[in-house]
LUMDRENZA-15574 format. One record per residue (C-alpha): x, y, z; residue in one letter. Coordinates in nm, 4 decimals. Layout:
<rec><east>X</east><north>Y</north><up>Z</up><resn>A</resn></rec>
...
//
This chain:
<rec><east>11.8251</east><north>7.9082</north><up>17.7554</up><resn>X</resn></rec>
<rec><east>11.7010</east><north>8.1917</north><up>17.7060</up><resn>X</resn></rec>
<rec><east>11.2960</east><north>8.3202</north><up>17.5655</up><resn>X</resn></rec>
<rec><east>11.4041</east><north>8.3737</north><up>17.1938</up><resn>X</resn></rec>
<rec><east>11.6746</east><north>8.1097</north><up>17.1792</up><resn>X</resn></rec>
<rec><east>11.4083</east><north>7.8495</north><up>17.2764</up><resn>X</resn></rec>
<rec><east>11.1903</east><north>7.9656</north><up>16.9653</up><resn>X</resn></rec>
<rec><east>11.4717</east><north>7.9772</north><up>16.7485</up><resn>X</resn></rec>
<rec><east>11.6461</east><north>7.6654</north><up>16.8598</up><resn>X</resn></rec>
<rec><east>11.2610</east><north>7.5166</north><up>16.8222</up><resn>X</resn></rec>
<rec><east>11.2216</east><north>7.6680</north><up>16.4607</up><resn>X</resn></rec>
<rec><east>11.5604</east><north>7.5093</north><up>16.3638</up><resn>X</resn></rec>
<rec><east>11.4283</east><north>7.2442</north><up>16.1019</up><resn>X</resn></rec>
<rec><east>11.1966</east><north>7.4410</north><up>15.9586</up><resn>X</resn></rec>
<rec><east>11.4640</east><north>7.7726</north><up>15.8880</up><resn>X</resn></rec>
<rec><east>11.7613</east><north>7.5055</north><up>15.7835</up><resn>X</resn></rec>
<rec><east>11.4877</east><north>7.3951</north><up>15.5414</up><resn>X</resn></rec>
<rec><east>11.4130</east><north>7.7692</north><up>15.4307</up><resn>X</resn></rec>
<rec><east>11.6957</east><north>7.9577</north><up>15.4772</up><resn>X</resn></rec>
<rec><east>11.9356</east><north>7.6423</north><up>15.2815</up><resn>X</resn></rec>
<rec><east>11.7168</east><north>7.6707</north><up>15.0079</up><resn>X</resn></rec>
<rec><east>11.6849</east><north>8.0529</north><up>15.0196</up><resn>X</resn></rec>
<rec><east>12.0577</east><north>8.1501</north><up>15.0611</up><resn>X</resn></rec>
<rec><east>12.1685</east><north>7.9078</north><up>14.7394</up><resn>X</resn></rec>
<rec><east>11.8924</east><north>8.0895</north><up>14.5506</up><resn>X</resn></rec>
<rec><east>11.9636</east><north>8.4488</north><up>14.6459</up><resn>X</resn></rec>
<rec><east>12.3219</east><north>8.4059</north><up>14.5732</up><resn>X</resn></rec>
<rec><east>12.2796</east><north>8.3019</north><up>14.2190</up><resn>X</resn></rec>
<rec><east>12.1427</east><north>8.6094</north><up>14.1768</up><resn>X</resn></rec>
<rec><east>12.2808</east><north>8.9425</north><up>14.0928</up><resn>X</resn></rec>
<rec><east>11.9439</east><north>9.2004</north><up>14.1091</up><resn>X</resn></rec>
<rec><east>11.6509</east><north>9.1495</north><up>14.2136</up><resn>X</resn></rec>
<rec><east>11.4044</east><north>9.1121</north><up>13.9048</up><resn>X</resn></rec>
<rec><east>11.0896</east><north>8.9284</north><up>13.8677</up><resn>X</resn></rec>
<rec><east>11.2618</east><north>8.5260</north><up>13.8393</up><resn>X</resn></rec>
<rec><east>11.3820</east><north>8.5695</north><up>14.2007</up><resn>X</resn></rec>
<rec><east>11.0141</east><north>8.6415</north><up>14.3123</up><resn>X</resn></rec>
<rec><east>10.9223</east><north>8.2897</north><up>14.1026</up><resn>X</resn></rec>
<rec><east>11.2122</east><north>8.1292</north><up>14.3034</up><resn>X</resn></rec>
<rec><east>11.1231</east><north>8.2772</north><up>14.6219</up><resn>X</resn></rec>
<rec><east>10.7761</east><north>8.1692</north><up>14.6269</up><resn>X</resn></rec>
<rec><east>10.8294</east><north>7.8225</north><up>14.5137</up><resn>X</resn></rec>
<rec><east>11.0409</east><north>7.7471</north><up>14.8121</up><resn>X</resn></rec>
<rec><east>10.8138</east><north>7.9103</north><up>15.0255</up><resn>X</resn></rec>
<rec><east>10.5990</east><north>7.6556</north><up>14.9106</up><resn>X</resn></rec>
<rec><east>10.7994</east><north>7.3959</north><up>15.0036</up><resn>X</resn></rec>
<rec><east>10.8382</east><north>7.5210</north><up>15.3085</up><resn>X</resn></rec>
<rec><east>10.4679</east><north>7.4505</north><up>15.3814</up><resn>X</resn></rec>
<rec><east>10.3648</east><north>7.8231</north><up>15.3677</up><resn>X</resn></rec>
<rec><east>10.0749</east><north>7.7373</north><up>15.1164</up><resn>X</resn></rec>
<rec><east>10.0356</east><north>7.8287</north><up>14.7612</up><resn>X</resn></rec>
<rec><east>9.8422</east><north>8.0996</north><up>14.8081</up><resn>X</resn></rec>
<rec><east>10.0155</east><north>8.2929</north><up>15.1097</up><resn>X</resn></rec>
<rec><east>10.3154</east><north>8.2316</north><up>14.9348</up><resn>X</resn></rec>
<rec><east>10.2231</east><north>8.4404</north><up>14.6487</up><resn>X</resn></rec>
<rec><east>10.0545</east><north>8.7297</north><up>14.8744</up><resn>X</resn></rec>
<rec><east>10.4149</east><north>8.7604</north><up>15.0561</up><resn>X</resn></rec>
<rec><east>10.6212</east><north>8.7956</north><up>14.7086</up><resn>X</resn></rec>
<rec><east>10.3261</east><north>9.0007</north><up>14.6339</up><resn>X</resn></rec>
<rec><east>10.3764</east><north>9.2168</north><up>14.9326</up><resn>X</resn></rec>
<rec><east>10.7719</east><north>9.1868</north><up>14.8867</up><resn>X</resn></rec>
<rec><east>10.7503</east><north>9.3417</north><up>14.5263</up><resn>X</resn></rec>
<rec><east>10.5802</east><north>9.6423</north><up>14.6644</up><resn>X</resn></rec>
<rec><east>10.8649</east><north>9.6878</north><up>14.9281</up><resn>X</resn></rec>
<rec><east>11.1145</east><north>9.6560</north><up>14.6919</up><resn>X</resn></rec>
<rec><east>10.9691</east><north>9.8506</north><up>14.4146</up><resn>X</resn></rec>
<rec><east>10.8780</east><north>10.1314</north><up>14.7154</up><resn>X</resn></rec>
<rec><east>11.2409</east><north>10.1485</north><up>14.8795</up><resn>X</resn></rec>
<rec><east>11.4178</east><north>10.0920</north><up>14.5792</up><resn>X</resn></rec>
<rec><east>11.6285</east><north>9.7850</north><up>14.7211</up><resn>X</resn></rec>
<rec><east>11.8145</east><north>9.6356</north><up>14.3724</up><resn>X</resn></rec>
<rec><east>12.0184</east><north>9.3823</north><up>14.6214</up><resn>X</resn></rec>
<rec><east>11.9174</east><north>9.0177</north><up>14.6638</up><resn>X</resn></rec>
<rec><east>12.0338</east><north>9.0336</north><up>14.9781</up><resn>X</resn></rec>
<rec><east>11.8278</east><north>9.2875</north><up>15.1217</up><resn>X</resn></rec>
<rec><east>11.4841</east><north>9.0316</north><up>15.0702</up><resn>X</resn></rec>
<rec><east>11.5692</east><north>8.8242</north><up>15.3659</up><resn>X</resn></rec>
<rec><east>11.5642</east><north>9.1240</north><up>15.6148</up><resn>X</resn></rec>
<rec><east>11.1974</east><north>9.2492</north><up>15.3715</up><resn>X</resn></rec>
<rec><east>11.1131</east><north>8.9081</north><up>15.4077</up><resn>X</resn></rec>
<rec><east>11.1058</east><north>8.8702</north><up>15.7942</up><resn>X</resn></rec>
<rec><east>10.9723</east><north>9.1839</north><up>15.7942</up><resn>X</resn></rec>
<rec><east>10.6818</east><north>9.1040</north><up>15.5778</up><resn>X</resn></rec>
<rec><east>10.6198</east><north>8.7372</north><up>15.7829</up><resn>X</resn></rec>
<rec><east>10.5718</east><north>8.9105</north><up>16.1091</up><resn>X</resn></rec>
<rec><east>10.3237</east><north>9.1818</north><up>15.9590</up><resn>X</resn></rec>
<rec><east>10.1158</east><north>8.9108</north><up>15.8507</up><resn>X</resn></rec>
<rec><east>10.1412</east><north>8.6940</north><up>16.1596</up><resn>X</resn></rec>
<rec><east>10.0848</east><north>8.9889</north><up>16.4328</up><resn>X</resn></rec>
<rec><east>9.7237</east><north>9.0692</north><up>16.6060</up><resn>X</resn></rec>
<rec><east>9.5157</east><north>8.8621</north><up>16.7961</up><resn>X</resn></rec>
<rec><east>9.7794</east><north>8.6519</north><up>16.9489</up><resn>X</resn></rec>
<rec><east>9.7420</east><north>8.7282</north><up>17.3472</up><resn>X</resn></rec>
<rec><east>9.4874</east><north>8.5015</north><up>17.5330</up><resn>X</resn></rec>
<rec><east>9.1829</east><north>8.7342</north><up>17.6707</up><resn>X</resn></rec>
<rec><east>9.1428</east><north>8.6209</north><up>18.0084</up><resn>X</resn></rec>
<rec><east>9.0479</east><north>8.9489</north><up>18.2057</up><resn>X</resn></rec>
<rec><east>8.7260</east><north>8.7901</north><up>18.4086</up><resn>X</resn></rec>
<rec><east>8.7036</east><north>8.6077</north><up>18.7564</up><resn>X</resn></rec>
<rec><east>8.6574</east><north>8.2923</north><up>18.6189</up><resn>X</resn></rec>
<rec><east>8.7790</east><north>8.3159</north><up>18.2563</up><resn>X</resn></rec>
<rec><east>8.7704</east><north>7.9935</north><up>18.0717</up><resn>X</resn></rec>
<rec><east>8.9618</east><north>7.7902</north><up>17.8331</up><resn>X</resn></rec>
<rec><east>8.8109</east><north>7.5366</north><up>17.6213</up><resn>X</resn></rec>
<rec><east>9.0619</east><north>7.3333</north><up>17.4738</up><resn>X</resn></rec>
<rec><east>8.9718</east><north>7.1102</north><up>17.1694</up><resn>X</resn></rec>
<rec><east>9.1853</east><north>6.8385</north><up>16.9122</up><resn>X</resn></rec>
<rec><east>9.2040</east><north>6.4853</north><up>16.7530</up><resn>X</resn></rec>
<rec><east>9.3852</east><north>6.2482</north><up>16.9600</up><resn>X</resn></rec>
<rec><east>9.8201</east><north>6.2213</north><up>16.9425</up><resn>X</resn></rec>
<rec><east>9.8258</east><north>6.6342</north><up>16.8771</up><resn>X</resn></rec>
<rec><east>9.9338</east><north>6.7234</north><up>17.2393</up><resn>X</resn></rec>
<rec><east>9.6100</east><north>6.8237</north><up>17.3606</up><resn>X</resn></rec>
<rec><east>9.6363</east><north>6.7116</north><up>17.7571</up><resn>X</resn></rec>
<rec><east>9.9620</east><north>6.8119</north><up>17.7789</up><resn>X</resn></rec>
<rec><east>9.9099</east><north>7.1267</north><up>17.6357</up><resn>X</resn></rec>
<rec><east>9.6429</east><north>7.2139</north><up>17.8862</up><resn>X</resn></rec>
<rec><east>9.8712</east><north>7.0703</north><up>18.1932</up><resn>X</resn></rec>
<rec><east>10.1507</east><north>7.3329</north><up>18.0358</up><resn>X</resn></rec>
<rec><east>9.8936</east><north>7.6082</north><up>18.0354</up><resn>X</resn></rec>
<rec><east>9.7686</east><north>7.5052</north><up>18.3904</up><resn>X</resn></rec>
<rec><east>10.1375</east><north>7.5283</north><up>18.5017</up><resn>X</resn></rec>
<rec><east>10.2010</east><north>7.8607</north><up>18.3648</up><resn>X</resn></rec>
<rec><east>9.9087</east><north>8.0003</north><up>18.5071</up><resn>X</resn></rec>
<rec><east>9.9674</east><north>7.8817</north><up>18.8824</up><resn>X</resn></rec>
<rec><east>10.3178</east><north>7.9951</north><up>18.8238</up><resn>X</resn></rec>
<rec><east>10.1762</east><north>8.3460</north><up>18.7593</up><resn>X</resn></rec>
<rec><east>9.9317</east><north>8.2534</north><up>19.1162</up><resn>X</resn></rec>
<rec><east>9.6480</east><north>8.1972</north><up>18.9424</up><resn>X</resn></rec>
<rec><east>9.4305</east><north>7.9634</north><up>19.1079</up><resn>X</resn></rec>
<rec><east>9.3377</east><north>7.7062</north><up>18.8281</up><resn>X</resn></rec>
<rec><east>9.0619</east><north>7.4358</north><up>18.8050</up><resn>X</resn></rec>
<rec><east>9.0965</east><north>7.1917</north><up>18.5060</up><resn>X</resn></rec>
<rec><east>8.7866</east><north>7.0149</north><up>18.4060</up><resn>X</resn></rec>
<rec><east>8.8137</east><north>6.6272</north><up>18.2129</up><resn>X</resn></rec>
<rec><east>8.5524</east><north>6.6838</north><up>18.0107</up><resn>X</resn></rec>
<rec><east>8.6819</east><north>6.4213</north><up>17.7032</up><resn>X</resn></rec>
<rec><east>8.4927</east><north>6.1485</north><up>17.8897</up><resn>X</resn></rec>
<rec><east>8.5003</east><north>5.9216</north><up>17.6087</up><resn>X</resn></rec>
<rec><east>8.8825</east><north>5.8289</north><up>17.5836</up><resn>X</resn></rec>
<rec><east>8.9490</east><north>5.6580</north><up>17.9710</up><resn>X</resn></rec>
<rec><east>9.3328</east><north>5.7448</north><up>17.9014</up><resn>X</resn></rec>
<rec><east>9.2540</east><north>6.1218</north><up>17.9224</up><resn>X</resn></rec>
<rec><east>9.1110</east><north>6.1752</north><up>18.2082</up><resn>X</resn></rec>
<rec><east>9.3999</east><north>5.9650</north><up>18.3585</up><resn>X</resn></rec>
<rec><east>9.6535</east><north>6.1804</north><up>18.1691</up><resn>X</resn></rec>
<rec><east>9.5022</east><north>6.5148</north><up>18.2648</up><resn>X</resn></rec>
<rec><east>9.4583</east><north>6.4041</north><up>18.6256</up><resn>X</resn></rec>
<rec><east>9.8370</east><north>6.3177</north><up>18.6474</up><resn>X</resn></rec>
<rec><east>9.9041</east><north>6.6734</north><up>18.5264</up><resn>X</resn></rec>
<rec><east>9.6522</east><north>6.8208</north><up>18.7418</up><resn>X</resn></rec>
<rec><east>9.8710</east><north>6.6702</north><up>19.0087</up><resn>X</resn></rec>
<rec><east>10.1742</east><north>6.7784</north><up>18.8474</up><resn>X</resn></rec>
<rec><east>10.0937</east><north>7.1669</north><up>18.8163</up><resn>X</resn></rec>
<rec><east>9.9289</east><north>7.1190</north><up>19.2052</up><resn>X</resn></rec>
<rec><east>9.5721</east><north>7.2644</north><up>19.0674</up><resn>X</resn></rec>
<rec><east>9.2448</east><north>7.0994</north><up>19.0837</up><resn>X</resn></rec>
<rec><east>9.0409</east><north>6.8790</north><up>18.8899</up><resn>X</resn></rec>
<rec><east>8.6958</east><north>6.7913</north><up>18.8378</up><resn>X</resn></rec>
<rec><east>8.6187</east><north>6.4474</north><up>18.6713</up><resn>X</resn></rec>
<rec><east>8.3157</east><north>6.1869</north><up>18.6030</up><resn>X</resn></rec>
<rec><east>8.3337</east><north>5.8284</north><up>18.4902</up><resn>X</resn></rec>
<rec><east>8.4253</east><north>5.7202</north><up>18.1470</up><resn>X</resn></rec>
<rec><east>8.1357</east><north>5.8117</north><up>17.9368</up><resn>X</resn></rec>
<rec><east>7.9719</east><north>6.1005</north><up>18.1389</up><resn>X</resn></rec>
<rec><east>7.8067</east><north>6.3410</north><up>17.9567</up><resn>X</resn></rec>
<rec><east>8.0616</east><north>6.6364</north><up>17.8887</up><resn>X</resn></rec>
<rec><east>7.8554</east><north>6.9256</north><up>17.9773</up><resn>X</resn></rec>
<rec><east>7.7814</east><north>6.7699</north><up>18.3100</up><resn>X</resn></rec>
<rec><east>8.1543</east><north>6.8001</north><up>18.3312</up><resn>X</resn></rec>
<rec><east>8.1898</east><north>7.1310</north><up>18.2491</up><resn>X</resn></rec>
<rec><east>7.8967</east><north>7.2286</north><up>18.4601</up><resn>X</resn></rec>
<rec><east>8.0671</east><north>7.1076</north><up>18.7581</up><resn>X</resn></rec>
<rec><east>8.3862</east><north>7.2792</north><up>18.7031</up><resn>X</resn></rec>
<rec><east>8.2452</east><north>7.6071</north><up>18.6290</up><resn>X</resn></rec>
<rec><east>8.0037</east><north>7.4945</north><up>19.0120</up><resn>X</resn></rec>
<rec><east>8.3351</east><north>7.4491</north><up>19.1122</up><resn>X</resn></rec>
<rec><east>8.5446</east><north>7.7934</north><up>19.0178</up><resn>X</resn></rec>
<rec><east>8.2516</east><north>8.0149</north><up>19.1074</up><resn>X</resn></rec>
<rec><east>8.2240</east><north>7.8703</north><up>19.4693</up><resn>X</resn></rec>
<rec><east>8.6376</east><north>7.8182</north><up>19.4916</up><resn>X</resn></rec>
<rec><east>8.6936</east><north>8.1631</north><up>19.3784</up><resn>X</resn></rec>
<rec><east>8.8806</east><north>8.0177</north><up>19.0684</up><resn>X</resn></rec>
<rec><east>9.0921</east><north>8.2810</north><up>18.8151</up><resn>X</resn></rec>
<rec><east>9.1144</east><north>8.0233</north><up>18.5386</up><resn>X</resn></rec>
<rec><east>8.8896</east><north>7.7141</north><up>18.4158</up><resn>X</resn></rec>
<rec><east>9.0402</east><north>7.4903</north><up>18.1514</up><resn>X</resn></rec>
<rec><east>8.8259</east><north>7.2136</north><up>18.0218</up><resn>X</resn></rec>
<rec><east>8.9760</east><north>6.9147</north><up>17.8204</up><resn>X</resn></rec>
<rec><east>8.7102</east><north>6.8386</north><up>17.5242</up><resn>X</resn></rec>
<rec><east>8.6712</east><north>6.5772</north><up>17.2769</up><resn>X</resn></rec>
<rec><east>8.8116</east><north>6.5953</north><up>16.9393</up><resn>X</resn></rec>
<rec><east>8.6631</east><north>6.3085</north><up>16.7404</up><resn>X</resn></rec>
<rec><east>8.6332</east><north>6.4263</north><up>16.3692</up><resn>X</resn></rec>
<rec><east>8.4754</east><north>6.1515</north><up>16.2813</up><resn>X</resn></rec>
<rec><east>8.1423</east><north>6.2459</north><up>16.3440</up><resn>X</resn></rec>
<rec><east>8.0995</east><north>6.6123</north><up>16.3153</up><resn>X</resn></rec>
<rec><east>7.7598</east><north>6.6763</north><up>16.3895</up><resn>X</resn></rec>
<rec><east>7.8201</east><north>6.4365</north><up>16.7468</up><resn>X</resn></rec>
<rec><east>8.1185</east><north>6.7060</north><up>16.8025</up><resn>X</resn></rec>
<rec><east>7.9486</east><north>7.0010</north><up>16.7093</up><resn>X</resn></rec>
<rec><east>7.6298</east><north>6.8876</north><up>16.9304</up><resn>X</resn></rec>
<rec><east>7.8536</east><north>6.8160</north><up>17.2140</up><resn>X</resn></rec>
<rec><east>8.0413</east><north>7.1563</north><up>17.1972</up><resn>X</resn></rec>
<rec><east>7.7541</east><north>7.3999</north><up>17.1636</up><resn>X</resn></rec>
<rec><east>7.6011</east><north>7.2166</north><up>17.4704</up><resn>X</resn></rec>
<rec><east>7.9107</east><north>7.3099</north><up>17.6655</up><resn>X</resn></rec>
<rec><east>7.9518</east><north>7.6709</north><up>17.4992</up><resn>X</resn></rec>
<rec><east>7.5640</east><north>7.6975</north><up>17.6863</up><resn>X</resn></rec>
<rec><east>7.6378</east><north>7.5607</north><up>17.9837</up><resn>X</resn></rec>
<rec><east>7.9210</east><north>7.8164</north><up>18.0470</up><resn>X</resn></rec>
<rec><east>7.7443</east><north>8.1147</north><up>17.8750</up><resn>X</resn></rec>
<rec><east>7.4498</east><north>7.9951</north><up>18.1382</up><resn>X</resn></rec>
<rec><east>7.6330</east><north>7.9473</north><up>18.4298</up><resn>X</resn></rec>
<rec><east>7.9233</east><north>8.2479</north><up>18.3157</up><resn>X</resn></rec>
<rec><east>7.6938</east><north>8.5156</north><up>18.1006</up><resn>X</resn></rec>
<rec><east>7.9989</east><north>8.7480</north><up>18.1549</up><resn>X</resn></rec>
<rec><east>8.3351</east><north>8.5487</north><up>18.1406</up><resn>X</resn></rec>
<rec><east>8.6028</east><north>8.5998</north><up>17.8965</up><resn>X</resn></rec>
<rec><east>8.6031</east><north>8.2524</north><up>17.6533</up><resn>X</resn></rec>
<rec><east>8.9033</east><north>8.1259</north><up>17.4750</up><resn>X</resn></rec>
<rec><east>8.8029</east><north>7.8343</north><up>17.2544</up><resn>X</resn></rec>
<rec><east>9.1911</east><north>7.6398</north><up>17.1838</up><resn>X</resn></rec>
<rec><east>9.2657</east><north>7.4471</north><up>16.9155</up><resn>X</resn></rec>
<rec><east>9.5591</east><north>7.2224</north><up>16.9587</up><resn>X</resn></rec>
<rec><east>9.7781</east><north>7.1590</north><up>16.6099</up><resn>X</resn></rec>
<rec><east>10.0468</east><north>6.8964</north><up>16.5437</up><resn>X</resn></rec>
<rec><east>10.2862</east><north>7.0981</north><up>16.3897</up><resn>X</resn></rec>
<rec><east>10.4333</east><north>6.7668</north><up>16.1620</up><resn>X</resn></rec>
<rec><east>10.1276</east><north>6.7512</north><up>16.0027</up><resn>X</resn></rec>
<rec><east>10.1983</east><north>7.0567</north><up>15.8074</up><resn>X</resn></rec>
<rec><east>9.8806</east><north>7.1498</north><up>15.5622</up><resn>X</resn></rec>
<rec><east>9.6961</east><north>6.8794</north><up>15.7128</up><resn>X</resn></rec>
<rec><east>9.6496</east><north>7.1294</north><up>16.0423</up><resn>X</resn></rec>
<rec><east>9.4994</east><north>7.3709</north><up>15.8117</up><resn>X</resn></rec>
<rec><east>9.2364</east><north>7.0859</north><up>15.7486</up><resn>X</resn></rec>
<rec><east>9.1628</east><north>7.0578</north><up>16.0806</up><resn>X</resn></rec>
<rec><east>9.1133</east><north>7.4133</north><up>16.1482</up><resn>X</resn></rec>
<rec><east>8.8489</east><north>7.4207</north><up>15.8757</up><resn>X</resn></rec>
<rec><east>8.7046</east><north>7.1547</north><up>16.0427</up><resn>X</resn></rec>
<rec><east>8.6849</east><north>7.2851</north><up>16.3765</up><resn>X</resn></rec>
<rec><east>8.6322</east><north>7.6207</north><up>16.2979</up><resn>X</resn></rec>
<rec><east>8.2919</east><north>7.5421</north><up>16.1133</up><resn>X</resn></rec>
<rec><east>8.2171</east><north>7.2651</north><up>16.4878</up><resn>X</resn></rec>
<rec><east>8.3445</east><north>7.5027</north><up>16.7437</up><resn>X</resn></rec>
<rec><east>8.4308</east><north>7.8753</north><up>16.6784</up><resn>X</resn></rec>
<rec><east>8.8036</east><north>7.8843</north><up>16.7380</up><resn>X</resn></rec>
<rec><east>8.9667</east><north>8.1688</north><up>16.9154</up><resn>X</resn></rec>
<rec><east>9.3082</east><north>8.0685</north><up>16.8980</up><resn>X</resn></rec>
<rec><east>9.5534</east><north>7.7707</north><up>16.7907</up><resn>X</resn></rec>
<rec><east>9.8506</east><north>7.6355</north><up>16.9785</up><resn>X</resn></rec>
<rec><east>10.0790</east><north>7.4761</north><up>16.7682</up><resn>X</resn></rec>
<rec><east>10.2679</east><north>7.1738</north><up>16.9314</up><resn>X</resn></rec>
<rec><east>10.5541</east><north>6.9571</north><up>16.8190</up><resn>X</resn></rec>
<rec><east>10.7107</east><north>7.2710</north><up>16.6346</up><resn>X</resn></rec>
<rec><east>11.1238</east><north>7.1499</north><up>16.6985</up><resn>X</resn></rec>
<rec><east>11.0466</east><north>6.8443</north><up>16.5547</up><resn>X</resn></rec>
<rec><east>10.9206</east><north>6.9254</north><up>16.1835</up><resn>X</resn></rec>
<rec><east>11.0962</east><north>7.1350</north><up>15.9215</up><resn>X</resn></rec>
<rec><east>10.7152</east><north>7.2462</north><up>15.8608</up><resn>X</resn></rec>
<rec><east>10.6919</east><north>7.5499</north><up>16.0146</up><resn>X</resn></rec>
<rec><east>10.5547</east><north>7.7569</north><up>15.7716</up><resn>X</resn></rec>
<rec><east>10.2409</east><north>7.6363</north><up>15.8450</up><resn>X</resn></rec>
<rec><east>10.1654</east><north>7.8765</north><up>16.0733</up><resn>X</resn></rec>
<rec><east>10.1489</east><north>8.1750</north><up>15.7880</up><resn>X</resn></rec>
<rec><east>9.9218</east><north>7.9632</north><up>15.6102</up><resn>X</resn></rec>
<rec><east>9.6732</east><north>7.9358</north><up>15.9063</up><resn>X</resn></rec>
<rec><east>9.7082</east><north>8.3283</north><up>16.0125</up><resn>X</resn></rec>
<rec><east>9.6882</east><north>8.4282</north><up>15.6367</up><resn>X</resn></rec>
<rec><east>9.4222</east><north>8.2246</north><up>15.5070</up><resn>X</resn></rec>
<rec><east>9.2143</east><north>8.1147</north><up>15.7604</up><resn>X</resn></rec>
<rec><east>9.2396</east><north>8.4573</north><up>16.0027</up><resn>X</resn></rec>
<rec><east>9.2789</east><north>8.2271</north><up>16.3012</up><resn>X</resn></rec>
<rec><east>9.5270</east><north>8.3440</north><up>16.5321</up><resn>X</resn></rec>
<rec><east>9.8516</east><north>8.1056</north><up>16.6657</up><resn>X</resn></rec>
<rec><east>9.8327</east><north>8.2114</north><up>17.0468</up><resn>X</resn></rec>
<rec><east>10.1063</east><north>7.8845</north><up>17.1666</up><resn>X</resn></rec>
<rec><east>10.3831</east><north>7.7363</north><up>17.0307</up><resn>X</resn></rec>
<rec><east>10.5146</east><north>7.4197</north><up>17.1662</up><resn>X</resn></rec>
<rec><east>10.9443</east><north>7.3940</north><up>17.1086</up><resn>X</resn></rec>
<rec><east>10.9996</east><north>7.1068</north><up>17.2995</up><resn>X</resn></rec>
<rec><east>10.8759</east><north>6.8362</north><up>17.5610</up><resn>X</resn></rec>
<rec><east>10.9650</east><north>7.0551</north><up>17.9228</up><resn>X</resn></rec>
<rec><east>10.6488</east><north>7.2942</north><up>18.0610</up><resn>X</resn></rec>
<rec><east>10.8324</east><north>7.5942</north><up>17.9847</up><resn>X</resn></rec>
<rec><east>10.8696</east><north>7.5033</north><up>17.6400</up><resn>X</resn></rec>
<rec><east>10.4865</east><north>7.5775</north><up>17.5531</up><resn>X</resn></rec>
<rec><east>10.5863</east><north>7.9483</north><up>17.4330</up><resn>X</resn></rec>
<rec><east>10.3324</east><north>8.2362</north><up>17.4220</up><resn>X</resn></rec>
<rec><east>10.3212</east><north>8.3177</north><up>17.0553</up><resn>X</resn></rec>
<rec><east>10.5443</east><north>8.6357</north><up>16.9674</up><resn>X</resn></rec>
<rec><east>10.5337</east><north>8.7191</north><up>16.5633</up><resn>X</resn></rec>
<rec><east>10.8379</east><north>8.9108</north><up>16.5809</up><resn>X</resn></rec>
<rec><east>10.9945</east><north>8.6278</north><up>16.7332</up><resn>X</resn></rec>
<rec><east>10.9146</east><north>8.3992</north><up>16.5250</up><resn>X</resn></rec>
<rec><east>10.9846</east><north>8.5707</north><up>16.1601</up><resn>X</resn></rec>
<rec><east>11.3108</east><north>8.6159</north><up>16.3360</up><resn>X</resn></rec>
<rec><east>11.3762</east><north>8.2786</north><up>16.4141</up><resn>X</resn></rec>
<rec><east>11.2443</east><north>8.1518</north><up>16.0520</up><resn>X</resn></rec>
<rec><east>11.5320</east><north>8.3613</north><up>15.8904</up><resn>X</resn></rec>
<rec><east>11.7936</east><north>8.4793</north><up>16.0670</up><resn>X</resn></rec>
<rec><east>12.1140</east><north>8.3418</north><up>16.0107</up><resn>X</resn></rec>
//
């Protein structure tokens, strides 16, 4: 299967939910007049784009229209992509240019976020990067185990403490480690309790000073890892973590199995936060890098 078929077989629900709804609606109409926007941005709405980004797109659609003179109901799909991947584009490559760069990768428990980093650790030792992967959510036993099963899977290296070991120590170690192994990429697993935000905030701006300490110079990606069926509840979470931790990015996970999608516009749109990942499906080269034209595509075309 192909790069764009896996995207657009992976944003299947979410366009049979849009593009049913859309296609009934644009057909009942004959011209394009100011009760097809109302429509329009209703079901965009219900296509968990977000009240607000919905009515900046029909906003930005009525300017097209009025601009190219398009009378034909038809013609707002094609405006419509168009105006989704304007919205969604910029920011969206990882900045990894330093010898080490590093990855901090951050979210609550059951969104993805080990395997998202074993994915990541794959696709960089596919591209002969030599990777180090640091288990630095030393309060849940199951992911260190999890992370060191994918560390064996990808055939990079880990660095681990006991259950309960101070996280920065962690971190410290693998950053010890890439410096003196000539490392391209560190990824380090963190927590992502919510529960108590000033613990998690504590915790990550001790890491974020170990590595500025031990790496003054290296290129930082801080990743947040979304479950994609959790539709506006991810935009909670980003709040969240964006006021604990400084997010760089998001990778989206779990995206072919919600009709929820839309999501993403609402995150881009609203919260200026990047989608760098999507995850289509449960194989390593289903974590996708994040393409807007791609994706505005696979939202609407037929």
């Amino acid at each position: 299967m192909g790069f764009f078929s896996k995207i657009s077989e992976g944003l299947k629900k979410t366009r049979d939910s849009l593009m049913g709804n859309m296609k009934s609606m644009l057909h009942s109409f004959t011209r394009i007049d100011e009760e097809l926007f109302e429509e329009l941005e209703e079901i965009l709405i219900m296509g968990d784009v977000g009240a607000a980004t919905a009515g900046r797109i029909c906003e930005e659609l009525r300017k097209k229209v009025k601009e190219r003179g398009e009378t034909n109901p038809e013609a707002i799909r094609f405006l419509l992509e168009e105006t989704v991947a304007e919205m969604l584009r910029g920011g969206q490559e990882l900045v990894l240019n330093t010898k080490p760069s590093v990855i901090l990768v951050i979210g609550v428990n059951g969104v993805g976020k080990t395997t998202t980093i074993g994915k990541l650790a794959a696709r960089f030792k596919g591209e002969g990067k030599r990777v180090i992967l640091g288990a630095a959510d030393t309060f849940r036993a199951a992911a260190i185990e999890q992370l060191e099963i994918w560390a064996d899977r990808a055939g990079v290296e880990l660095v681990k403490h006991s259950q309960g070991a101070d996280p920065a120590a962690v971190v410290y170690d693998t950053v010890s480690a890439a410096k003196a192994r000539g490392a391209d990429v560190v990824i380090c697993d963190t927590a992502g309790r919510l529960h108590n935000k000033k613990n998690l905030m504590d915790e990550l701006h001790k890491i974020s000073r170990v590595i500025d300490r031990e790496l003054p110079d290296a290129d930082k990606e801080i990743l947040l890892v979304l479950d994609a069926t959790t539709g506006q509840n991810a935009v909670n979470q980003v709040r969240e973590f964006q006021n604990a931790a400084g997010i760089t990015g998001i990778v989206l996970t779990k995206l072919d199995g919600t009709a929820r999608g839309g999501v993403v516009l609402t995150i881009r749109e609203e919260l200026r936060v990047p989608v760098k990942f999507i995850g289509v499906g449960e194989g390593v080269e289903d974590l996708q890098p994040f393409d807007p034209e791609d994706f505005a595509k696979g939202l609407f075309e037929e």
